[in-house]
Structure formats: structure tokens, C-alpha cells
Wavefront OBJ file of the C-alpha trace (Angstrom):
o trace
v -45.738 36.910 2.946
v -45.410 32.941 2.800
v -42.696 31.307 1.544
v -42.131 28.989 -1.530
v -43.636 25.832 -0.829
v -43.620 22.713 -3.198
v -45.516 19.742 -3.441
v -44.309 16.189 -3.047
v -45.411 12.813 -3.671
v -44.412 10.273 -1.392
v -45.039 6.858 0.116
v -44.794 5.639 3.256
v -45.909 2.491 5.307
v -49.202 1.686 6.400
v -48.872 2.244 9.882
v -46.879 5.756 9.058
v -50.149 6.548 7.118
v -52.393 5.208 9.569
v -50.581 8.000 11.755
v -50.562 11.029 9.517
v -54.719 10.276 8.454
v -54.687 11.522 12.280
v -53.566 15.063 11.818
v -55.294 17.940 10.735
v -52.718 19.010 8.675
v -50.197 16.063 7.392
v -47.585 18.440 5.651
v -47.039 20.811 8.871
v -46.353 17.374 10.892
v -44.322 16.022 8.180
v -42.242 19.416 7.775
v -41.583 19.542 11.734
v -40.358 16.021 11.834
v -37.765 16.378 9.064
v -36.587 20.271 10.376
v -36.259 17.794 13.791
v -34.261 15.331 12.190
v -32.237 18.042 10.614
v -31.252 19.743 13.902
v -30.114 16.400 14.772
v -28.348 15.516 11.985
v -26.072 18.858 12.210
v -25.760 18.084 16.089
v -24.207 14.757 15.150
v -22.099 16.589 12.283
v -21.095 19.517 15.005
v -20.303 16.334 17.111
v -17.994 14.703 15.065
v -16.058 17.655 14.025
v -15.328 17.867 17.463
v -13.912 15.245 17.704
v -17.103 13.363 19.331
v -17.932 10.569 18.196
v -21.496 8.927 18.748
v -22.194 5.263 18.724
v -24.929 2.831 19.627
v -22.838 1.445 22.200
v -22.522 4.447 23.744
v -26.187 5.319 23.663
v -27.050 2.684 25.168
v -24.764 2.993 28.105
v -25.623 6.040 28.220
v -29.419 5.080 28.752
v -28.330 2.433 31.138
v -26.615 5.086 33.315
v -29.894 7.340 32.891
v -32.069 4.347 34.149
v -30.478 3.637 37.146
v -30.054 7.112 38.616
v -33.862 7.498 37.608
v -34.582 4.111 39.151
v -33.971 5.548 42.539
v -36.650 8.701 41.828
v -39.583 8.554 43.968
v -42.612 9.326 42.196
v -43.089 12.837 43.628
v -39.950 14.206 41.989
v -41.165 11.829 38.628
v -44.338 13.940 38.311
v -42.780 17.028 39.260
v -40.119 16.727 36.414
v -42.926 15.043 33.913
v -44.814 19.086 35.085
v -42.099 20.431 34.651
v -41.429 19.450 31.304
v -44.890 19.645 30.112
v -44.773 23.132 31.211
v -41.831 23.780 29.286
v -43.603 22.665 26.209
v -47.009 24.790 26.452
v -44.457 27.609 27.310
v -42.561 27.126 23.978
v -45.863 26.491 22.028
v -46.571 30.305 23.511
v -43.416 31.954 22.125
v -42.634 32.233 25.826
v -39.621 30.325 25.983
v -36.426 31.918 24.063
v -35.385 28.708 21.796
v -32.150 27.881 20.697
v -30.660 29.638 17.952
v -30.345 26.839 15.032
l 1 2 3 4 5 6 7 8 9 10 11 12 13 14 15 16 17 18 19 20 21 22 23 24 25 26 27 28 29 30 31 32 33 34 35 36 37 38 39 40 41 42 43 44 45 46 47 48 49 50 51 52 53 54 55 56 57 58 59 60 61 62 63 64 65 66 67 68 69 70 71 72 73 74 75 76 77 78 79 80 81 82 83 84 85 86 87 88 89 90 91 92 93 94 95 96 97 98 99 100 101 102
């Protein structure tokens, strides 16, 4: 059974265009990167009622912090987390990594 779907019309910059001409199927991309954006968005709202707030002050500290700790990686332990992650991925991709609920 597939669910309702309905069709849009939109518009979007050239070089957003230029990028969705490359895949196979535009509206599967699309609906992946605004489910993506949704998770996020309910993070931030789960965040906030919390008591948490974020801010682009603190992101970018917070990247700062990040780059120095990863500044002293040696590039062994760089490829083995890059692996690592990329293994994650194909492993999700395959069903064979339990996600989190949403």
C-alpha cells in the first residue's frame, strides 16, 4: 500500500537545481532533506523546552573546541573514524542498524 502523496510546484535557485538535475529521483531527495530538517527542528524545540538554549555563538565554540581536540588526531585514527562512520552508513542503508525512534 503507498501512501498519499501530492504534487508540488516549487522554485529553487540555479545551483539548487543544478544539484537535484543530478538525482535519479528529485522528490525522494527532496522528501529526505525536509524529514532531516524536521528531526532537527523538533531537536531544537525538545532543546529549548529544556531549558537549552542553542545559539550561533555557541556553535561555533563548540566547533572550535571540536577542532582542536581533532587537531591533535593522527591520521590513522582520522581514517579509522572516517571507516568507521562510513560503515555505519552502508549498515543503516541495510536496515542493519536499529535507528532512533523519531
Amino acid at each position: 500500500m503507498t501512501s498519499a502523496m501530492r504534487k508540488l510546484s516549487i522554485s529553487v535557485p540555479p545551483d539548487v537545481a543544478e544539484r537535484l538535475e543530478r538525482e535519479s529521483n528529485a522528490s525522494a531527495y527532496i522528501t529526505q532533506a525536509v524529514r532531516d530538517r524536521m528531526r532537527l527542528d523538533a531537536l531544537d524545540a525538545e532543546l529549548a523546552h529544556q531549558g537549552i538554549q542553542i545559539t550561533g555563538q555557541g556553535v561555533a565554540e563548540a566547533r572550535a573546541r571540536r577542532a582542536a581536540v581533532e587537531a591533535d588526531w593522527s591520521p590513522e585514527r582520522r581514517r579509522a573514524l572516517r571507516e568507521r562512520a562510513r560503515q555505519h552508513a552502508v549498515d543503516a542503508a541495510a536496515g542493519a542498524v536499529d535507528q532512533p525512534a523519531a
